[in-house]
Predicted model as a PDB file, atoms N, CA, C, CB and O in Angstrom, pLDDT in the B-factor column:
MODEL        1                                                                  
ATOM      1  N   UNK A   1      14.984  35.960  14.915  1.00 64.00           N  
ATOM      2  CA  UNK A   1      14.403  35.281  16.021  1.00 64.00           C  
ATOM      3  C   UNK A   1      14.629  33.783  15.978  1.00 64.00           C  
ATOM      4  CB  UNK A   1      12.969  35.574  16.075  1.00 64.00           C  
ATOM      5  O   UNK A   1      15.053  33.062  16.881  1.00 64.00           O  
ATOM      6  N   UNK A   2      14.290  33.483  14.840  1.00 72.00           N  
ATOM      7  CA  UNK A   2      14.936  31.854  14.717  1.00 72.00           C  
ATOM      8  C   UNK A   2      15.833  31.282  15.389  1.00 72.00           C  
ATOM      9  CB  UNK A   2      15.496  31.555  13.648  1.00 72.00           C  
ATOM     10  O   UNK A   2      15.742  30.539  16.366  1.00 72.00           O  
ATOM     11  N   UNK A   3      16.926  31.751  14.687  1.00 79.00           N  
ATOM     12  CA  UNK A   3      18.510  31.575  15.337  1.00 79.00           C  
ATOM     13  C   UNK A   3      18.792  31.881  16.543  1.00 79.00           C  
ATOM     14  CB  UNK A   3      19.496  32.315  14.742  1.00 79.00           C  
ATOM     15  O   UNK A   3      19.515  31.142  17.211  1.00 79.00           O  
ATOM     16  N   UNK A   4      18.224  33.136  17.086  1.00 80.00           N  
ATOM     17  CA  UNK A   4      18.053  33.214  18.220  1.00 80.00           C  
ATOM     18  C   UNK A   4      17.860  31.856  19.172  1.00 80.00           C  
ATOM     19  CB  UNK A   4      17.118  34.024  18.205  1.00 80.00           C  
ATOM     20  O   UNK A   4      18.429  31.277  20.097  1.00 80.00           O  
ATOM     21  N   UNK A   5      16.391  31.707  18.122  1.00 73.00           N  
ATOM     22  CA  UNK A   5      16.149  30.464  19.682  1.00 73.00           C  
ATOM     23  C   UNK A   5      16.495  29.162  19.352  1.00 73.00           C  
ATOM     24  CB  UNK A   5      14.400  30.194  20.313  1.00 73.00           C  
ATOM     25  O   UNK A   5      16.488  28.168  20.079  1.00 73.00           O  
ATOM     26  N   UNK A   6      16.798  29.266  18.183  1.00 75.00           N  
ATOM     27  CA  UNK A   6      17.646  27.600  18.226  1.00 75.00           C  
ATOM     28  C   UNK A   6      19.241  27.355  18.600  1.00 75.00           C  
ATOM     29  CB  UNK A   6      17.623  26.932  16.621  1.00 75.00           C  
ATOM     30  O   UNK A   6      19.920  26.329  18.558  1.00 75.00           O  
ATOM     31  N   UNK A   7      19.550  28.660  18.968  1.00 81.00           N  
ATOM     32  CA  UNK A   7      20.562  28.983  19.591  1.00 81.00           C  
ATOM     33  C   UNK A   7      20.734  28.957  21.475  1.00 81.00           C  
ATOM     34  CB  UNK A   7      20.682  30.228  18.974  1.00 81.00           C  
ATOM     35  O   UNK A   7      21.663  28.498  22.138  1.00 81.00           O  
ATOM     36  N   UNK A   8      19.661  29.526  21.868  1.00 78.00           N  
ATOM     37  CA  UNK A   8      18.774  29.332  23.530  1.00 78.00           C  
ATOM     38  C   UNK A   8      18.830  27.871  23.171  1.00 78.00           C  
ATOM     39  CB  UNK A   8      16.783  30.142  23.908  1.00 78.00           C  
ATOM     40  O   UNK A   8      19.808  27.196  23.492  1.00 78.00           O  
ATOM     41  N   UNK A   9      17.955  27.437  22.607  1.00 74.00           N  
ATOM     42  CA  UNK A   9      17.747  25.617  22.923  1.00 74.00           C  
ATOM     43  C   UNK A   9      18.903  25.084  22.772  1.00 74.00           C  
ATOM     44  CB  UNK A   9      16.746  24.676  21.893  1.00 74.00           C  
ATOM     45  O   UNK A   9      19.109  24.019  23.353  1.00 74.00           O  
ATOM     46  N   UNK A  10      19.768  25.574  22.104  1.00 81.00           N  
ATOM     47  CA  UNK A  10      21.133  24.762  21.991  1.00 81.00           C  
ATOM     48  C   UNK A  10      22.140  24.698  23.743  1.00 81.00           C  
ATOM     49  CB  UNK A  10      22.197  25.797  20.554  1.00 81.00           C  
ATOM     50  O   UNK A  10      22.569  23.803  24.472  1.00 81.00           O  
ATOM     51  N   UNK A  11      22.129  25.838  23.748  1.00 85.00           N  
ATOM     52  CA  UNK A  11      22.964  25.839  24.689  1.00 85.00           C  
ATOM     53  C   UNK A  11      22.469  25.894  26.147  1.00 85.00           C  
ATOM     54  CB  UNK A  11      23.737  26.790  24.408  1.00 85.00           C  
ATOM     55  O   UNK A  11      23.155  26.027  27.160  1.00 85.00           O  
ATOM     56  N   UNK A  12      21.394  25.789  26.060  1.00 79.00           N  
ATOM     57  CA  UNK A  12      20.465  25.314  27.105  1.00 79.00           C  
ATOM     58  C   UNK A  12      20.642  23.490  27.540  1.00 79.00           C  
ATOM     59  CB  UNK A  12      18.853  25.687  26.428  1.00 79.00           C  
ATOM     60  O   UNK A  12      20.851  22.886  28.591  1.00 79.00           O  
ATOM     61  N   UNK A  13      20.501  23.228  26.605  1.00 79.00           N  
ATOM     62  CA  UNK A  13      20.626  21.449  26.588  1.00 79.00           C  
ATOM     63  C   UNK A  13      22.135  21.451  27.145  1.00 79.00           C  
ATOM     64  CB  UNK A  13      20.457  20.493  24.713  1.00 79.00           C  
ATOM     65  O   UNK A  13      22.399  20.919  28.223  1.00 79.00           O  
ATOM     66  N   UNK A  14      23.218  22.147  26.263  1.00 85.00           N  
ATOM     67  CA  UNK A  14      24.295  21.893  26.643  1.00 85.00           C  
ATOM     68  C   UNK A  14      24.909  22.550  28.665  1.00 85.00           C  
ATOM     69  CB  UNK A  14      25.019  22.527  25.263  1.00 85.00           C  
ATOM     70  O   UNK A  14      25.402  22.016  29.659  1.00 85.00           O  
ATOM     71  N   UNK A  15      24.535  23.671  28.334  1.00 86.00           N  
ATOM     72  CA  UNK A  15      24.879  24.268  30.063  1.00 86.00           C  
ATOM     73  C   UNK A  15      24.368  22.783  30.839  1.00 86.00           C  
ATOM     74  CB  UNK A  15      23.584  26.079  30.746  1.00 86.00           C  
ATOM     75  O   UNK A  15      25.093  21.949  31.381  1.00 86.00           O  
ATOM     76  N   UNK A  16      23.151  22.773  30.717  1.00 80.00           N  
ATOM     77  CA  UNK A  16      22.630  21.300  31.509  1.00 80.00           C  
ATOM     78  C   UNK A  16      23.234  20.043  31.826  1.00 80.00           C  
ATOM     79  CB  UNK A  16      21.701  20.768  30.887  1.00 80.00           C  
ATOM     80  O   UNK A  16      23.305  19.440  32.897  1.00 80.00           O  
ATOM     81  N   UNK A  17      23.711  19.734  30.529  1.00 82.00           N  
ATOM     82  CA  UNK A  17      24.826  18.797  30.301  1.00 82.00           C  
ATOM     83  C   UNK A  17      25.396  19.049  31.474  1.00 82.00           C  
ATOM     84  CB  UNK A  17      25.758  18.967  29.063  1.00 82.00           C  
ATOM     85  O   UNK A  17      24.987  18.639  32.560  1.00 82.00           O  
ATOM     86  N   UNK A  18      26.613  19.915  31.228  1.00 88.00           N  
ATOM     87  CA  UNK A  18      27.669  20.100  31.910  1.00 88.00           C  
ATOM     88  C   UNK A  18      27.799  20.545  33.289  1.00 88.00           C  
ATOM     89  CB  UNK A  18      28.228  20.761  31.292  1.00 88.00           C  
ATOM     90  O   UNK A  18      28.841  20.550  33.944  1.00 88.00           O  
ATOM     91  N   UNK A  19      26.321  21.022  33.775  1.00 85.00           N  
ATOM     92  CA  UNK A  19      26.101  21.108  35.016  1.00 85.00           C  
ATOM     93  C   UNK A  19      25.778  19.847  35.244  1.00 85.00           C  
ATOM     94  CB  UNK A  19      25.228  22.043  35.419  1.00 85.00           C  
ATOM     95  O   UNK A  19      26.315  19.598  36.323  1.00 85.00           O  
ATOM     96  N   UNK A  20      25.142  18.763  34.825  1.00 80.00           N  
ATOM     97  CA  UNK A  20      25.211  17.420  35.219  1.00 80.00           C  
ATOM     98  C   UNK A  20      26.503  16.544  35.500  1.00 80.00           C  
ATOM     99  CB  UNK A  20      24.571  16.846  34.314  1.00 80.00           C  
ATOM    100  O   UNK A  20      26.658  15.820  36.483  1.00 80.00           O  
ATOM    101  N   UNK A  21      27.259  16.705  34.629  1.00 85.00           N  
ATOM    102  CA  UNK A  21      28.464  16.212  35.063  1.00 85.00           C  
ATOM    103  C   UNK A  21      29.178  16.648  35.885  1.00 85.00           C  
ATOM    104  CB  UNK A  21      29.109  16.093  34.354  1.00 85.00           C  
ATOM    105  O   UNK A  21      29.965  15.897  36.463  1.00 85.00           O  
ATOM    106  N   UNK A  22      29.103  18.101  36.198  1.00 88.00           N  
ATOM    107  CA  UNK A  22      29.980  18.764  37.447  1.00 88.00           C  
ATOM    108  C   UNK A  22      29.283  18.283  38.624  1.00 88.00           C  
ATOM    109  CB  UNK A  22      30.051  20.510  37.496  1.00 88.00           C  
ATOM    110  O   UNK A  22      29.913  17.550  39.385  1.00 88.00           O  
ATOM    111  N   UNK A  23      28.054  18.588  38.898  1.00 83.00           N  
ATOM    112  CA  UNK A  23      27.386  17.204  40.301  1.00 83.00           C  
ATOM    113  C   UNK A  23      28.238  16.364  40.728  1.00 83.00           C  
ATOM    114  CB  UNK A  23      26.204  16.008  39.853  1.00 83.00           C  
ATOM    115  O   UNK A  23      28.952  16.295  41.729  1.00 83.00           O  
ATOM    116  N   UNK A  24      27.933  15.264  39.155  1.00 82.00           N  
ATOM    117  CA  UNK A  24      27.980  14.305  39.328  1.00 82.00           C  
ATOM    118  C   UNK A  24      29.609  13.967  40.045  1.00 82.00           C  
ATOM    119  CB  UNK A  24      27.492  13.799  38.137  1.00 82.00           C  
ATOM    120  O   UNK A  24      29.997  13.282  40.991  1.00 82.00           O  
ATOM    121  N   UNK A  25      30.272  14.854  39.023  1.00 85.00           N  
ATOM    122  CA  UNK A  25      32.144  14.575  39.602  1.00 85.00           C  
ATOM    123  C   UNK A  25      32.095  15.036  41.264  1.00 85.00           C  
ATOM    124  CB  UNK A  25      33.658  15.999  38.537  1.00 85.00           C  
ATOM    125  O   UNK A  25      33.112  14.818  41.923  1.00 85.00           O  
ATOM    126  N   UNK A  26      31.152  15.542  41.798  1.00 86.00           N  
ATOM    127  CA  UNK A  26      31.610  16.323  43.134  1.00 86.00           C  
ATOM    128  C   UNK A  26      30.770  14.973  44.036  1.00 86.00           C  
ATOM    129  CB  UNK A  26      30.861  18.391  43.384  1.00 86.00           C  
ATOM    130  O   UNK A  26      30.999  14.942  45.245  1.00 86.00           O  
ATOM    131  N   UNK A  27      29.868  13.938  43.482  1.00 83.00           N  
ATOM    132  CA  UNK A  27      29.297  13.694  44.516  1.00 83.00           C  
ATOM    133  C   UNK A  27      30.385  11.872  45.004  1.00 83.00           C  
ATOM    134  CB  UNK A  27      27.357  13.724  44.078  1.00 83.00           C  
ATOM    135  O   UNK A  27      30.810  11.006  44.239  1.00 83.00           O  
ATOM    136  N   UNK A  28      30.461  11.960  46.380  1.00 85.00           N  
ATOM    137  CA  UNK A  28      30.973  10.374  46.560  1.00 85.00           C  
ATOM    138  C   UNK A  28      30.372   9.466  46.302  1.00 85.00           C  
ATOM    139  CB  UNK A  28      31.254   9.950  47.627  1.00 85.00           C  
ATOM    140  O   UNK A  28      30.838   8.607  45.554  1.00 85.00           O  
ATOM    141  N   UNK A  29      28.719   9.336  47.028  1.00 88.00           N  
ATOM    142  CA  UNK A  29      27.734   8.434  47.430  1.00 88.00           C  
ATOM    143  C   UNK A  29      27.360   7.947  45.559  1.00 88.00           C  
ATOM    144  CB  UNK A  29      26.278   9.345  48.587  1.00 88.00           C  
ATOM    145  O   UNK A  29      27.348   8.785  44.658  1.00 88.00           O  
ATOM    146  N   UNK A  30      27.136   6.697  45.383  1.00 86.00           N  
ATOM    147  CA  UNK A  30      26.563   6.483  44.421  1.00 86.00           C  
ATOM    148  C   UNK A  30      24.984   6.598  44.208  1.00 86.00           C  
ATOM    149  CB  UNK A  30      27.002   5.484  44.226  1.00 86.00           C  
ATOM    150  O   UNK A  30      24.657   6.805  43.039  1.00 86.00           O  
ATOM    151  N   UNK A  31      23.992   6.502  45.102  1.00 89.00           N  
ATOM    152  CA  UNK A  31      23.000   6.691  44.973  1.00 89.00           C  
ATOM    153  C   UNK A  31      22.673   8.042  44.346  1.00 89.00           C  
ATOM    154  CB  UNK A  31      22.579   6.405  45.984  1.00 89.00           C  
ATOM    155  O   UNK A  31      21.896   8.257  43.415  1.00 89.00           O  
ATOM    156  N   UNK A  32      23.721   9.272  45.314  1.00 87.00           N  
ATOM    157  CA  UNK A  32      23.421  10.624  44.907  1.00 87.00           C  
ATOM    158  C   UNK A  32      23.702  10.973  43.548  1.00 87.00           C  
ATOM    159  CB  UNK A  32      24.086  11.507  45.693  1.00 87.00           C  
ATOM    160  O   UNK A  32      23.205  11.994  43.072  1.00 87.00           O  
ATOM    161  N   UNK A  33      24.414  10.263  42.907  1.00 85.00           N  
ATOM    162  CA  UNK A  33      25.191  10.396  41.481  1.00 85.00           C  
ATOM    163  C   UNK A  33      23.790   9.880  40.666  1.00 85.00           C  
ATOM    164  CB  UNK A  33      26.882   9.218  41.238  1.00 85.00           C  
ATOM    165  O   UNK A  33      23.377  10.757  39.908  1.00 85.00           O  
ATOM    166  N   UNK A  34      23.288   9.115  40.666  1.00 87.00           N  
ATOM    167  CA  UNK A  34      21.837   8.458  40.081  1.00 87.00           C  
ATOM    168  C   UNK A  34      20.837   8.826  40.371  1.00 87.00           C  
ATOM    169  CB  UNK A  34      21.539   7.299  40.287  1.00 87.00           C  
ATOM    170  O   UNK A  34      19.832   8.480  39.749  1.00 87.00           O  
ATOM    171  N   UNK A  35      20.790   9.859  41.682  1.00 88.00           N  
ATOM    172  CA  UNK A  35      19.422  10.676  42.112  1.00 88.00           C  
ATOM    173  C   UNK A  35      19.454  12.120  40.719  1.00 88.00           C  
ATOM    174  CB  UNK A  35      19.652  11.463  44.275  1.00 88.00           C  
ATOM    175  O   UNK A  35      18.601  12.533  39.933  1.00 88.00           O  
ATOM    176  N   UNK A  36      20.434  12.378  40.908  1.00 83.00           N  
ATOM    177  CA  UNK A  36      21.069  13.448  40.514  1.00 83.00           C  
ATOM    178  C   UNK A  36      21.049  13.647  38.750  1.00 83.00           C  
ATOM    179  CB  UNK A  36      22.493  13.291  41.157  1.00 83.00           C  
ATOM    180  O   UNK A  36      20.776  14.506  37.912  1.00 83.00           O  
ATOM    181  N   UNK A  37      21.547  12.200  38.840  1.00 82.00           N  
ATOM    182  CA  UNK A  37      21.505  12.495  37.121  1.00 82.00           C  
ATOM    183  C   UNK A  37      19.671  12.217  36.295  1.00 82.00           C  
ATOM    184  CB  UNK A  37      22.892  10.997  36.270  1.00 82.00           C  
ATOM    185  O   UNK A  37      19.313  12.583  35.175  1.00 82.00           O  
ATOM    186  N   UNK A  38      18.927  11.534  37.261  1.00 87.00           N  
ATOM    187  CA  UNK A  38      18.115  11.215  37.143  1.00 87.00           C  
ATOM    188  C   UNK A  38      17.008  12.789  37.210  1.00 87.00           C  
ATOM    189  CB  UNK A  38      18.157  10.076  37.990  1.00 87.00           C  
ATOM    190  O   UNK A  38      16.111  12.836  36.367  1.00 87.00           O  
ATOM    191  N   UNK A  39      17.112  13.723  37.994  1.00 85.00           N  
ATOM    192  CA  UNK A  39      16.351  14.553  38.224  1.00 85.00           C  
ATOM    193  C   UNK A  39      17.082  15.750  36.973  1.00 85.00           C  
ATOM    194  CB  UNK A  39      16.288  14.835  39.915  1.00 85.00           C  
ATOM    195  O   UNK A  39      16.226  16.401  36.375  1.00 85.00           O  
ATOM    196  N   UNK A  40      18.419  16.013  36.620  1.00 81.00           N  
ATOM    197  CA  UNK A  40      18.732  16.611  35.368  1.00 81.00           C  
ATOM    198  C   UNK A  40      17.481  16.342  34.079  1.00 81.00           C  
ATOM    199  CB  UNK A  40      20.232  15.948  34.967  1.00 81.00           C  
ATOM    200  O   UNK A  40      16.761  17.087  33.414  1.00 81.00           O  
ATOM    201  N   UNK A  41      17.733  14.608  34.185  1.00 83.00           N  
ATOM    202  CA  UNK A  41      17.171  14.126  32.669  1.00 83.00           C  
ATOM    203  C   UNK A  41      15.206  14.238  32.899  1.00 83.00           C  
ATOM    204  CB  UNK A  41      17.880  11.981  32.272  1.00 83.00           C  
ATOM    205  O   UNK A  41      14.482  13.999  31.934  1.00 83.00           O  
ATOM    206  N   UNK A  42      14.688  14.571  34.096  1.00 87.00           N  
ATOM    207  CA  UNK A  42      13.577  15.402  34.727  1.00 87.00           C  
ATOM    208  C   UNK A  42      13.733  16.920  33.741  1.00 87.00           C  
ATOM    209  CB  UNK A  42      13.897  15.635  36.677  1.00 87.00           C  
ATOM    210  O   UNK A  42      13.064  17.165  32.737  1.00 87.00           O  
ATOM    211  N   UNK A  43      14.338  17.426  34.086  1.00 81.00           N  
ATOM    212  CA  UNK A  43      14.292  18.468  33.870  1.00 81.00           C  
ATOM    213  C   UNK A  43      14.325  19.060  32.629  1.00 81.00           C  
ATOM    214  CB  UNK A  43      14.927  18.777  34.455  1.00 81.00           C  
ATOM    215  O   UNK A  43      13.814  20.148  32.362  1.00 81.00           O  
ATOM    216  N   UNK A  44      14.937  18.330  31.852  1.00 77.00           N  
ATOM    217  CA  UNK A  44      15.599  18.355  30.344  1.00 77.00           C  
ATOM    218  C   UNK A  44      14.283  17.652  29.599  1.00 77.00           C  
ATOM    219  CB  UNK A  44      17.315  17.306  30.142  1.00 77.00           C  
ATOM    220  O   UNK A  44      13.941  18.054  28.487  1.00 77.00           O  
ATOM    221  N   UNK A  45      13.428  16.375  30.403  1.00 83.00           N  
ATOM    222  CA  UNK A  45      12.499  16.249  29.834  1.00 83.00           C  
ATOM    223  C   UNK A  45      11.017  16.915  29.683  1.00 83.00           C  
ATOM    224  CB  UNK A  45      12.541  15.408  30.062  1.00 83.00           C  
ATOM    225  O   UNK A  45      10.335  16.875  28.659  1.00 83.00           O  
ATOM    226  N   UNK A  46      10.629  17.591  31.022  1.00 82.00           N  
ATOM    227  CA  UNK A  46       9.617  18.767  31.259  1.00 82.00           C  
ATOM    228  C   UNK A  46       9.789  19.599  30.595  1.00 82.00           C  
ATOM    229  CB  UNK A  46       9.519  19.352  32.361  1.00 82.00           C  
ATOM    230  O   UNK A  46       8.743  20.215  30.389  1.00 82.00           O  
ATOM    231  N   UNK A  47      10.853  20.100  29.963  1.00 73.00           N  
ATOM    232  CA  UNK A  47      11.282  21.332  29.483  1.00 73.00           C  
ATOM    233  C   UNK A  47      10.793  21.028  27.781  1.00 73.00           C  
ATOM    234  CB  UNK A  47      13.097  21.635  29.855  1.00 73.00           C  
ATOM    235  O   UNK A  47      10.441  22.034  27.165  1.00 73.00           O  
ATOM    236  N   UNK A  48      10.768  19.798  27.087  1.00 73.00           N  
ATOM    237  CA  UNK A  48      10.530  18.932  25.712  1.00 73.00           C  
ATOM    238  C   UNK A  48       9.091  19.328  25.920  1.00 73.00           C  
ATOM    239  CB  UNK A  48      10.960  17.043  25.600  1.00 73.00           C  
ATOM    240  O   UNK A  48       8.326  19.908  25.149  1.00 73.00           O  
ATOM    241  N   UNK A  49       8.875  18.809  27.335  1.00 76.00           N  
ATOM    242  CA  UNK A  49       6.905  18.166  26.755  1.00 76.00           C  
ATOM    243  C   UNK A  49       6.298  19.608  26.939  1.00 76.00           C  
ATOM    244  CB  UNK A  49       5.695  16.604  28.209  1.00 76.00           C  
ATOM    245  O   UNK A  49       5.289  19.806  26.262  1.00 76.00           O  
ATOM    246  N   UNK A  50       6.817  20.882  27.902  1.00 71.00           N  
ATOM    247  CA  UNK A  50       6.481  22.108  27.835  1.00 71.00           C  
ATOM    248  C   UNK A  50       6.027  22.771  26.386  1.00 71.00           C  
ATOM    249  CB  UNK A  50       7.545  22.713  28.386  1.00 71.00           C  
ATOM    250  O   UNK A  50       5.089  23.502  26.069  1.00 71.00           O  
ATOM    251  N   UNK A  51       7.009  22.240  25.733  1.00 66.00           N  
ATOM    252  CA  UNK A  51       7.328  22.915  24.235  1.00 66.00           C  
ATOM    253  C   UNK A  51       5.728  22.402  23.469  1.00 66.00           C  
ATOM    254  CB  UNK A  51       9.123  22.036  23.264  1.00 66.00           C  
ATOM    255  O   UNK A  51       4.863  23.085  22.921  1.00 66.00           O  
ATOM    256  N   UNK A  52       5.793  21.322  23.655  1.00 67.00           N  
ATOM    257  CA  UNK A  52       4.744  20.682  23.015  1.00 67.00           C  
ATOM    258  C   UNK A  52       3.684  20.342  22.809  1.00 67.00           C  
ATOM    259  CB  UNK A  52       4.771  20.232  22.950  1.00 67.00           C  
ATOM    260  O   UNK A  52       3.138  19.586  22.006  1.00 67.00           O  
ATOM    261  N   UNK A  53       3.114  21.564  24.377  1.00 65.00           N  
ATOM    262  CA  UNK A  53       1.973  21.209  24.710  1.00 65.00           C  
ATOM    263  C   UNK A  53       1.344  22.270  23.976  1.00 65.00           C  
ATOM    264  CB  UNK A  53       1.718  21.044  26.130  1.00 65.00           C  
ATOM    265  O   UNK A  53       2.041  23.237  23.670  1.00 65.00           O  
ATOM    266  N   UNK A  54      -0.118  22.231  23.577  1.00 63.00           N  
ATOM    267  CA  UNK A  54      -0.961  23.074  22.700  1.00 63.00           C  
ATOM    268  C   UNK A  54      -1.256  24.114  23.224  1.00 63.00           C  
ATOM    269  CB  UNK A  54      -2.069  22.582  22.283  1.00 63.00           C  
ATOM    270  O   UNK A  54      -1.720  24.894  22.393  1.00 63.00           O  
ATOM    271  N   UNK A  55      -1.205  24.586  24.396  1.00 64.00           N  
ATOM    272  CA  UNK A  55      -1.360  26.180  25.079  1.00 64.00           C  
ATOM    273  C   UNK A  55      -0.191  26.653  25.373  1.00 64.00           C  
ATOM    274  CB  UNK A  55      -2.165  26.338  26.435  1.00 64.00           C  
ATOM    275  O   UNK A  55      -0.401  27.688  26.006  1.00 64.00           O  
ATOM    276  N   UNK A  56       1.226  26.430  25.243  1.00 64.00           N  
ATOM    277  CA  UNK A  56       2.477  27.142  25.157  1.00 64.00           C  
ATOM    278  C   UNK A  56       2.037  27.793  23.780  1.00 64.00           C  
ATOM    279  CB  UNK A  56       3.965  26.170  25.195  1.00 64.00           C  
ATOM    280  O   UNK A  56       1.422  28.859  23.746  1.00 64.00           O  
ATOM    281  N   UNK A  57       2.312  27.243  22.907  1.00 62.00           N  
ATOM    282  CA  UNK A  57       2.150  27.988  21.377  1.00 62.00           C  
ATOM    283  C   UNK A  57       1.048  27.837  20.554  1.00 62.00           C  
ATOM    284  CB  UNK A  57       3.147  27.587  20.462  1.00 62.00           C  
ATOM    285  O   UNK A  57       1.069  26.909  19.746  1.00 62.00           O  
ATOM    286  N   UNK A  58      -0.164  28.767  20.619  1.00 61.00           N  
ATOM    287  CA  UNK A  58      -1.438  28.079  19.984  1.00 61.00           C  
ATOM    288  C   UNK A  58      -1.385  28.604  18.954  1.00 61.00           C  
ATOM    289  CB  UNK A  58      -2.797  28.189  20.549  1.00 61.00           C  
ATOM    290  O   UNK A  58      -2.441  28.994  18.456  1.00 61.00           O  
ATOM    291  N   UNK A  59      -0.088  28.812  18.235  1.00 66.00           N  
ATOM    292  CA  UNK A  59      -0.502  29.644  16.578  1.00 66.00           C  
ATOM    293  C   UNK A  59       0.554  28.692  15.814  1.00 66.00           C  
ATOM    294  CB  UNK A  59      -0.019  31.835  16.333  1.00 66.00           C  
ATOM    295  O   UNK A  59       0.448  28.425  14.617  1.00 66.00           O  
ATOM    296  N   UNK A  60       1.515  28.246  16.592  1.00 61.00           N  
ATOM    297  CA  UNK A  60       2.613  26.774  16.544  1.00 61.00           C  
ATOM    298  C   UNK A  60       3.504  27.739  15.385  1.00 61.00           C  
ATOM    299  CB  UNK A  60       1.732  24.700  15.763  1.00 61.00           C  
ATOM    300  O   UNK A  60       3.837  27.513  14.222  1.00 61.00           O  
ATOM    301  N   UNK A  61       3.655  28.600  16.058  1.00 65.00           N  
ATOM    302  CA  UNK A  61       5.228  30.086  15.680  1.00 65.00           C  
ATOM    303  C   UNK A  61       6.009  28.715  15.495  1.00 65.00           C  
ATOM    304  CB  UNK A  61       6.161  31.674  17.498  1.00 65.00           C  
ATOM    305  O   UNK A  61       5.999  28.056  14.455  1.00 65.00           O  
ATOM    306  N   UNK A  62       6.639  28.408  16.576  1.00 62.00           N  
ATOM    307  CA  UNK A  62       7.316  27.285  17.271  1.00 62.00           C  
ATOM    308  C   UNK A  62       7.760  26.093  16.556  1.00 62.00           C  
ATOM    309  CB  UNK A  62       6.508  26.830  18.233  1.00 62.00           C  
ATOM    310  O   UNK A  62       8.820  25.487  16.711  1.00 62.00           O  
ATOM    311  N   UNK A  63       6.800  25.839  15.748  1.00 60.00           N  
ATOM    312  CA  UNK A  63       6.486  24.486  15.533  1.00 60.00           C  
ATOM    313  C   UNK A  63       7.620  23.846  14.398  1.00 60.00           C  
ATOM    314  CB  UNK A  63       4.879  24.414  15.012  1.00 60.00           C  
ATOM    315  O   UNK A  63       7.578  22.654  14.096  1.00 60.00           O  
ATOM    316  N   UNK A  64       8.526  24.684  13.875  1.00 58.00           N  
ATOM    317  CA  UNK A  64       8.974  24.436  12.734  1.00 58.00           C  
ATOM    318  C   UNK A  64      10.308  24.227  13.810  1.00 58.00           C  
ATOM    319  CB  UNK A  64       8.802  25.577  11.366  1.00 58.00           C  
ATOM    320  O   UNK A  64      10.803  23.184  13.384  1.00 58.00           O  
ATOM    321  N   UNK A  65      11.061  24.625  14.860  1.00 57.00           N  
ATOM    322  CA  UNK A  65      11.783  24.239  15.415  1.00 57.00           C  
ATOM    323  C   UNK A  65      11.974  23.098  16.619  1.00 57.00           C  
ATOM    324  CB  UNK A  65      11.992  25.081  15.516  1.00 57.00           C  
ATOM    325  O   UNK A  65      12.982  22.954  17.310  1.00 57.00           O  
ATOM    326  N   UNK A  66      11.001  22.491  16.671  1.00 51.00           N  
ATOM    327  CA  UNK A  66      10.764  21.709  17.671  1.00 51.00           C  
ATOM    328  C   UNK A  66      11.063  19.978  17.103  1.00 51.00           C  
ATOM    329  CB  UNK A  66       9.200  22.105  18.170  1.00 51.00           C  
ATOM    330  O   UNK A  66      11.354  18.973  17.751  1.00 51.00           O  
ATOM    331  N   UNK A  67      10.753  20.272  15.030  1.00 50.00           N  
ATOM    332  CA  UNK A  67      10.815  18.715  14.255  1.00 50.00           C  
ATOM    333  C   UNK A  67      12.576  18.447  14.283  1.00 50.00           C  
ATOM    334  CB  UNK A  67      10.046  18.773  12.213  1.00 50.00           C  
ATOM    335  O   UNK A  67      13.051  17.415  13.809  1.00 50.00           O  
TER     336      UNK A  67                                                      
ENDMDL                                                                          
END                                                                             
C-alpha cells in the first residue's frame, strides 16, 4: 500500500504538471496563461492542505508519507 500511494502522489503531481504546460502552450492571451497556471498551482495546493487536515486521516496511517 505504501508504494502504492507514493506512487498515486507521484504521478499525480506530475500528470498535473504536464497538463499545465499543455494549456499553457495552447493558450495566445497572456492573462489566460497566468489565470491558468495560477488555478493548476490552486489545485495542487488544496490537494497538500486536504492531506493534512486532521479529519482526512484521524489515526495519521498517512502521516509517515506526507514528511
Amino acid at each position: 500500500g505504501y508504494k502504492l500511494d507514493l506512487y498515486l502522489n507521484t504521478s499525480y503531481e506530475t500528470a498535473l504538471s504536464m497538463l499545465n504546460i499543455y494549456i499553457i502552450l495552447l493558450e495566445k492571451s497572456t492573462i489566460e496563461v497566468i489565470l491558468n497556471a495560477l488555478a493548476f498551482a490552486f489545485i495542487a495546493k488544496i490537494d497538500e492542505e486536504l492531506i493534512q487536515s486532521g479529519w482526512y486521516d484521524p489515526t495519521r496511517r498517512y502521516a509517515l508519507i506526507t514528511l
